[in-house]
N, C-alpha and C positions, 0 to 999 in steps of 0.2 A: 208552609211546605218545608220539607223537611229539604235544609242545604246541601246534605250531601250527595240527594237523589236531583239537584237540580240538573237543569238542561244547562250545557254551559254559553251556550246562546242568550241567556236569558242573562245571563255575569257580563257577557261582552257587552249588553244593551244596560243594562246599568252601571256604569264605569264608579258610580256614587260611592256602590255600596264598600266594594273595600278596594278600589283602584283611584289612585292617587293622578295628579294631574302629571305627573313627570312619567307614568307609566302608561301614557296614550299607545306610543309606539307600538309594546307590548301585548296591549289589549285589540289594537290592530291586526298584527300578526295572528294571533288566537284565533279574530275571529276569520281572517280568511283563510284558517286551515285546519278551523273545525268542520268542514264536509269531509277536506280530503281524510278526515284521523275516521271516520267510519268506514272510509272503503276499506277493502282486504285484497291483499295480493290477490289476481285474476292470475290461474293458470289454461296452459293448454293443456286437459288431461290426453295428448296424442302422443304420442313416442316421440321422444327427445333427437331435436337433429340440432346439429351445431351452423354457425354463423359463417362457417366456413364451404360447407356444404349451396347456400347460397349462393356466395360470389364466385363459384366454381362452374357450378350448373345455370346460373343465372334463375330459374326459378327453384320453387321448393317441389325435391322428392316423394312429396306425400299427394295423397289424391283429395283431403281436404286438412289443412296446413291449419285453420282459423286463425287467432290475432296472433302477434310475434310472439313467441317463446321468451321465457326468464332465465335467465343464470339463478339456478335454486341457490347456490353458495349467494349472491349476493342480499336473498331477501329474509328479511329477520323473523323469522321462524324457529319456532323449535327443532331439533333432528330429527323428534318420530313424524313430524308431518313432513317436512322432506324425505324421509325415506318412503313414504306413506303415498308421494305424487311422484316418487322415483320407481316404484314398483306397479304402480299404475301404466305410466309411460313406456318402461318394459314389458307389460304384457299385452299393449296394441301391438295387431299385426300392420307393418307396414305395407304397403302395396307400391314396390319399389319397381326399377325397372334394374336387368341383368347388369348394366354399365354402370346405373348409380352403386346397386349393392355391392359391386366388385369395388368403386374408388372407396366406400366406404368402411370396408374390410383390409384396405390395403395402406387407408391413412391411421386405422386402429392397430394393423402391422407395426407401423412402423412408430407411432408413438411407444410403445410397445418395445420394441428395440429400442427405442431412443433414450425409454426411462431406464431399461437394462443395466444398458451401456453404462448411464450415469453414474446408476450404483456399482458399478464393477468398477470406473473409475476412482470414485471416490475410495473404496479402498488402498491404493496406491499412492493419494495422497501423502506427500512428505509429515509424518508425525502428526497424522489429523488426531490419533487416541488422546495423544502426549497433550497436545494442547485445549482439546478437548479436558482432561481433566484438570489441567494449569488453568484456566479459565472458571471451572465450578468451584477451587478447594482458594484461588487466590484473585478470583475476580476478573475483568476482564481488562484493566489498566496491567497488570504483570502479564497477561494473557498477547497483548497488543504487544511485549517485548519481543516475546515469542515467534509473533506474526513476522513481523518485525526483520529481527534474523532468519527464519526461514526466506523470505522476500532477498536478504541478500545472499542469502546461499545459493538458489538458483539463480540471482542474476549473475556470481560470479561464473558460476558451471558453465550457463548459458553463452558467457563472455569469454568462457577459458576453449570455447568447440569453436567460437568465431575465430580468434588469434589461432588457433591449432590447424583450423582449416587451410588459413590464408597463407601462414607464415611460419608456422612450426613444421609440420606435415611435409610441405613441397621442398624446403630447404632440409630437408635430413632425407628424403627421398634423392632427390637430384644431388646430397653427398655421398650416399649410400651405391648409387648408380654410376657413379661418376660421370655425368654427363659433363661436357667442355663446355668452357663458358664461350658464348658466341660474342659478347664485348665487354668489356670493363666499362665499369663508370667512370675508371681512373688511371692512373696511369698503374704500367705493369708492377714496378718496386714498392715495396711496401714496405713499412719500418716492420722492426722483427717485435715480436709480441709471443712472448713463452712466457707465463704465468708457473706453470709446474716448477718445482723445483727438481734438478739432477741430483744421481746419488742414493743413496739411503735416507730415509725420514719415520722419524718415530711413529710409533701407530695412534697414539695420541692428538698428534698430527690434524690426521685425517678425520676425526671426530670436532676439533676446531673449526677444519674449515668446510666442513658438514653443517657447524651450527653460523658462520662467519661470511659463507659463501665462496671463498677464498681459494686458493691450491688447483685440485682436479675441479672442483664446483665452480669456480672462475671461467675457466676454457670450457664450457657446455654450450648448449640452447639452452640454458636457463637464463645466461644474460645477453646482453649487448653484442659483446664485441666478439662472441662468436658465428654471427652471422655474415656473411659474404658479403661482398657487393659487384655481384655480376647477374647480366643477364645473360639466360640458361636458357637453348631451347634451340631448333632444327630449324629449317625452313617452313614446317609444316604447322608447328608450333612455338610458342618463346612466354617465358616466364620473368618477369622484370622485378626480382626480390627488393630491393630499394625501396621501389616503388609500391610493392603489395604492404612490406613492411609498414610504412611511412600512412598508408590509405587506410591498414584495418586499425591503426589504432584511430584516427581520427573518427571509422564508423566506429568501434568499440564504445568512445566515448560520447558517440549521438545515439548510439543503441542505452547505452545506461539513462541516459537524458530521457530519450522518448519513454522508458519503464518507470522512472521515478513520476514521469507529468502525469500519465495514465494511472498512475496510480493515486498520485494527488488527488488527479479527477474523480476516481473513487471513491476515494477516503472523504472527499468534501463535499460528497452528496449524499454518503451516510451522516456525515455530520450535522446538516441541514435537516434534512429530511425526521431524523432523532434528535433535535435538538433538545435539551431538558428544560426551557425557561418557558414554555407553554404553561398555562393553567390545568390542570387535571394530569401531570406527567405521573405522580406519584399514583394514581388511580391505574393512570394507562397502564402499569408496570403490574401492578398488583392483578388487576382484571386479563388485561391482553397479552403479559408476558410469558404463559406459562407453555411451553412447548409438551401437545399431547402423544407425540408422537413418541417420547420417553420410556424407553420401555427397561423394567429392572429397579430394584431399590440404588443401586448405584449411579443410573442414569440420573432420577428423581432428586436426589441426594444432591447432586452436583447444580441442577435446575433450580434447586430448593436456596443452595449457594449462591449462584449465579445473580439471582434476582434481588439476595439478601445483599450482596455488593453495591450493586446498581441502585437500588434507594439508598444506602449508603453514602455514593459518591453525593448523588443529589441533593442530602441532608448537608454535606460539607461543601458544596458550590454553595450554596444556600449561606453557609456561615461564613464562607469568606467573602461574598459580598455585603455583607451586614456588616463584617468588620472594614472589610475596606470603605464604605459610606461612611462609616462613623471616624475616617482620622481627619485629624485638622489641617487645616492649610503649612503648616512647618512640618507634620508630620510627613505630607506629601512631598514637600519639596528637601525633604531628607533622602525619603525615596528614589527619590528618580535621578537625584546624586551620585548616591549611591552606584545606580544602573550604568548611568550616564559616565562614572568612572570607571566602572567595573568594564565597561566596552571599548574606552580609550584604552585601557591596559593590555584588555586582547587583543586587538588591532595592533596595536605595538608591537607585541611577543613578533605574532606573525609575520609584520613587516619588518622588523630584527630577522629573525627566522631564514626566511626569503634572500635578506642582504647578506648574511653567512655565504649561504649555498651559493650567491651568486658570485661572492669572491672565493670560495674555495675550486670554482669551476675552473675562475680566470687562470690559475698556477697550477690545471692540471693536465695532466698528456689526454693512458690507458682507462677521461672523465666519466662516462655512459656508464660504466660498468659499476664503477666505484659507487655513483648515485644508487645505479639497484642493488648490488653490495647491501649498502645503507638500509635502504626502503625492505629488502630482503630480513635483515636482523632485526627491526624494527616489529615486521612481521610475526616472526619467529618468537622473537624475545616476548612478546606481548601474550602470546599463548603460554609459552612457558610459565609466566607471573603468574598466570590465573590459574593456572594446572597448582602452583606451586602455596598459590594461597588459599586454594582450596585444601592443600593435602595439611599443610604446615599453624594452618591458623584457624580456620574456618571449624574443622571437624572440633581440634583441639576446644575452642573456643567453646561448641557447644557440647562437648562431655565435661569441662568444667562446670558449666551451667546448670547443666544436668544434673551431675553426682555429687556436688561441692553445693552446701547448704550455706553458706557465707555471706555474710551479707554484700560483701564487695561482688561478687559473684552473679551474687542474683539482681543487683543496680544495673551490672553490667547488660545480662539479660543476652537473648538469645538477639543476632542480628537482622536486622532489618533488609529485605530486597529491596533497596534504593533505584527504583524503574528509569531514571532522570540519570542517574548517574551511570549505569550499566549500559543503557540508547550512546550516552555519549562515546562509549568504550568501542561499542560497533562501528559507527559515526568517524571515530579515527582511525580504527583499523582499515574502512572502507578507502578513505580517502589515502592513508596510507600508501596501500595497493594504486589507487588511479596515480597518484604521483610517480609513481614506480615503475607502470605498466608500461610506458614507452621503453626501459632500460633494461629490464628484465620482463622477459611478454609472457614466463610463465608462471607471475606471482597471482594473477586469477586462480589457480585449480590451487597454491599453494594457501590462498585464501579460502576457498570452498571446503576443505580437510579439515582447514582450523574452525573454520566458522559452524561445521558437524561435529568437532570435537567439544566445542565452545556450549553446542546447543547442551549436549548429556551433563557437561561439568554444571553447568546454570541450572540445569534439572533435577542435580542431586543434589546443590546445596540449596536449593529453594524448597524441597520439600524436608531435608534430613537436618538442615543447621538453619532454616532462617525463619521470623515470622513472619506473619502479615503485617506489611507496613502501616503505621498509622496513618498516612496519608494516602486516601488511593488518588487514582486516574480514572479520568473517563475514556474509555477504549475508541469509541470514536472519533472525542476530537485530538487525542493523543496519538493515535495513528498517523493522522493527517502534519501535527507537530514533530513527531520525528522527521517526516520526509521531508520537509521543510530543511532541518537542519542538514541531513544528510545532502539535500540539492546546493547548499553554500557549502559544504564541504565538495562536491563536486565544480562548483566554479570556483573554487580555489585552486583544485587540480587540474582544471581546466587551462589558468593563467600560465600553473606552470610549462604545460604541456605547449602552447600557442610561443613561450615566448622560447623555450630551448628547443623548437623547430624551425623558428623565423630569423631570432637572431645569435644564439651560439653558435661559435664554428663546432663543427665534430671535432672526434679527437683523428687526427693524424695514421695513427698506428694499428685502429681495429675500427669494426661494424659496417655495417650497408653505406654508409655514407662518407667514408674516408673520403679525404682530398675535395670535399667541397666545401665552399662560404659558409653553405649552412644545410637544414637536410631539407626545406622546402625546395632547394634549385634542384633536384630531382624531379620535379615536376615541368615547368618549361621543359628539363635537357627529355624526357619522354615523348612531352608532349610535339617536339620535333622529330619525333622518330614514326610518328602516323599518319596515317595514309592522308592523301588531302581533300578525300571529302570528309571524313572524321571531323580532321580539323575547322574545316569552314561549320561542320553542326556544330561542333564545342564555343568556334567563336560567335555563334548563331545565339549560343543559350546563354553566354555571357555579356551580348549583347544590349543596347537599350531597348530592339524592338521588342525581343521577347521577356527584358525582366519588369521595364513598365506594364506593358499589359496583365502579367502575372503578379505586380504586385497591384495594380487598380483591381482586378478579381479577388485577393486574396482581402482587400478593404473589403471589398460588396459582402464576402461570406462574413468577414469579423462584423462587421456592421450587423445584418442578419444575425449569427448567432447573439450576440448583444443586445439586440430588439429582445430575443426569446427571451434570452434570461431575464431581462429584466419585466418582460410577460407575468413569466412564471416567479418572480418574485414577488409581482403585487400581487397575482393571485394567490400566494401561499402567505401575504398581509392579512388579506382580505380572509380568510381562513382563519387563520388562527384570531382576527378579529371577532370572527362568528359565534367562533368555539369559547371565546370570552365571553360576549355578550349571551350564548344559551347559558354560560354555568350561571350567571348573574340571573338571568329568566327564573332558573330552575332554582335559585334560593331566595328568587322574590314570590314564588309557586309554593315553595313549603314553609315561608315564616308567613303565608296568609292561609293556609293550609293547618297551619297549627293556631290563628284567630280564630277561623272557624271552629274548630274542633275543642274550642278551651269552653264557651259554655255552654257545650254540651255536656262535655264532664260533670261541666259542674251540677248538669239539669240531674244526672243518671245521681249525683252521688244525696 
């Protein structure tokens, strides 16, 4: 009998002939799912109703419904026989009744709208083109810088309409009106505090302290110490500036918290989910990557790229694992010397850093202001370098390159987009701004300008002066890595924030908080100014009865979500086990696949 026309029933019943005794399992498996590999997808040729339609109505709209319906998308078929049992489907007449056919025209409404919408949306997205083609021409590791920046661009915008609402807005309104303040926080006298200088002043001047924050830029709401510290407001109403001040920065800095975790969240379930160390990744990419929805040679062009990066990263995870297995034990422990000092020394700087600031405070009055001063030029200055080495080095660099055939020249080579070192630029510009944001509350929005300006300068010289680096990134797990660093830059800002509200005195002579210990006794001297059932909820919530019980529930859900995940881990073990064990199936399938077939050949030749 000819082998290739056997029944393979007849293979599973002799395991002798070419099935080894370690491949029982295998042979197993075959044979209990050699019935199911003849059956063929069962359709209902009846017009297609959804699943939804079901738990709505509780039964089905149709007058003979037969066995349950398929998701055509999920069964592996070609597209002309799906289209072939999709046009079938649409030309049953359904025998509906007037209320089903109406919900059913009216959830196709609104789906309808809803996909609209999206795409209307998505137009408006911030520089989706831009990164869109950053992503096909340089991969999606420089693409992830991208994202990256955009993410804090709106979180500062986002951050700069919360402080404006709370604290900007109401206090240049209620100066604008002159409404009388209904009490002081403090006593009436106040040390005098004129920043301006009297007189004549060059015009040059004002260009200084334009870039310095200094002069007319000093006495603003752009800093500290030109906000009040009275509560403003009628019998009807009353405004406690102090206190809104003092409150939004604290949400400002749980709103940036809660968007970096959320985002985390995100970024580490793409990361997971596309993980590259699975067996068949590089298949997966080649087969499943291809986006058909591409429409244009320029589209296709950038997909064609896209994909060409992505095995590329893959080929180079790949090589640095091979090299990292292969060093020796001293090589290792050079390594992580290395690391291990490399991180005492940053830790240092910082905590030097911190002991600076914190004796330059002790010896100072008109201090608040001075800090955002600081954190303001910091700002400032940082955008200008880049501006400035874009214009003076960068372009320079690559028309020597260009036009100059030299051999020094061309060693030199066109510049590299260093991804790792650019994250970091953002990284301290962000944290920057949070250190600052207490002192000056409108270095958010003067952050979002920079950080738009930042995105076109990064844009021109990544395409006009730089190459593709030789190392790329994987845009997934480097997503997730950036946020990472940026959240220890935010508890770094954090520190500062908790400890120059708890324990510095104010300064004496300007801001919300003159004349007191410190700016948190703003809160108690409030909190005795409300009503006393307020107060008996507030000491209700800060209570043991109510934060025990709240933190024993808040265990039961960690607990719970913790079960899941770890569910859902082993099941995505157990998976990716599987998907091992068929590639292993399927190449013990074709190296007996090609025994068989070898003396035949040789019978035909």
């Amino acid at each position: 009998m000819d082998p290739q026309r056997q029944d393979p029933e007849e293979y599973a019943e002799a395991p002798g002939d070419f099935y080894s005794d370690g491949q029982q399992s295998l042979r197993l498996r075959r044979l209990s799912s050699g019935a199911s590999t003849r059956n063929y997808p069962q359709f209902n040729w009846g017009p297609a109703a959804s699943e939804e339609d079901d738990e709505e109505d509780g039964e089905s709209n149709w007058e003979d419904p037969g066995p349950d319906l398929q998701d055509l998308r999920s069964i592996p078929l070609p597209m002309a026989l799906k289209r072939a049992v999709r046009q079938v489907q649409q030309m049953q007449v359904p025998v509906a009744s007037k209320t089903s056919s109406w919900k059913q025209k009216k959830r196709k409404s609104l789906q309808k709208i809803k996909m609209n919408a999206k795409e209307f949306l998505s137009f408006f997205m911030l520089w989706r083109k831009s990164l869109q083609k950053i992503g096909g021409n340089f991969g999606g590791g420089v693409q992830s810088y991208f994202l990256f920046l955009r993410f804090l661009v709106v979180l500062n915008f986002v951050s700069f309409l919360l402080i404006a609402g709370f604290v900007f807005i109401p206090s240049m309104v209620f100066r604008s009106v002159g409404t009388g303040p209904l009490n002081h926080t403090g006593p009436e006298e106040c040390m005098q505090y004129e920043p301006n200088p009297q007189g004549l002043v060059v015009f040059y001047n004002y260009f200084l302290d334009l870039l310095s924050g200094t002069g007319f830029m000093e006495y603003s709401y752009l800093f500290y110490g030109y906000y009040s510290n009275t509560l403003v407001g009628d019998t009807n109403f009353s405004y406690n500036i102090p206190l809104a001040y003092l409150f939004t920065a604290v949400f400002y800095f749980a709103f940036c918290l809660i968007c970096i975790i959320a985002r985390m969240g995100t970024a580490a379930r793409v990361a997971v989910a596309t993980g590259g160390s699975a067996v068949g990744a590089y298949s997966m990419i080649v087969f499943t990557g291809w986006d058909y929805g591409s429409l244009g040679d320029g589209a296709t062009k950038l997909k064609q790229k896209n994909i060409h990066y992505r095995l590329q990263v893959d080929l180079e995870e790949e090589m640095m694992k091979k090299r990292a297995a292969a060093l020796t034990l001293c090589q290792k422990v050079v390594l992580y010397s290395l690391r291990i000092l490399m991180c005492v020394v940053a830790f240092g700087l910082i905590i030097a850093a911190c002991a600076g600031i914190f004796q330059a405070t002790v010896f100072s009055q008109c201090w608040e202001t001075r800090v955002g001063q600081e954190m303001y030029k910091l700002t400032l200055f940082d955008l200008i370098v880049t501006v400035a080495v874009l214009v003076l080095v960068e372009f320079p660099r690559r028309m020597l390159v260009d036009n100059w055939s030299n051999k020094a020249a061309q060693w030199l080579g066109r510049q590299e987009f260093v991804v790792s070192a650019n994250v970091l630029g953002l990284v301290y510009g962000q944290t920057v701004v949070w250190a600052g944001a207490l002192f000056c509350p409108l270095l958010p929005v003067i952050n979002t300008v920079k950080f738009v300006i930042l995105f076109y300068c990064k844009k021109i010289t990544l395409f006009h002066n730089c190459r593709p680096a030789l190392r790329t990134f994987r845009s997934t797990t480097s997503t997730f890595v950036f946020l990472v660093v940026l959240l220890f830059g935010w508890a770094m800002a954090t520190l500062v924030l908790i400890y120059s509200v708890a324990e510095i005195q104010p300064s004496m002579g300007c801001g919300p908080f003159r004349f007191f210990p410190y700016m948190w006794a703003i809160v108690p001297t409030s909190f005795h100014r409300l009503s006393k059932v307020t107060q008996e909820f507030l000491f209700f919530i800060g209570s043991q009865a109510f934060s025990i019980p709240l933190f024993a529930l808040s265990c039961v859900v960690m607990c719970y979500f913790i079960a899941l995940a770890a569910v859902y881990g082993r099941s995505v073990t157990l998976l990716k086990a599987q998907l091992k064990q068929e590639g292993r199936d399927k190449q013990f399938l074709v190296k007996q696949i090609e025994k068989l077939s070898r003396p035949l050949q040789m019978a035909t030749y």
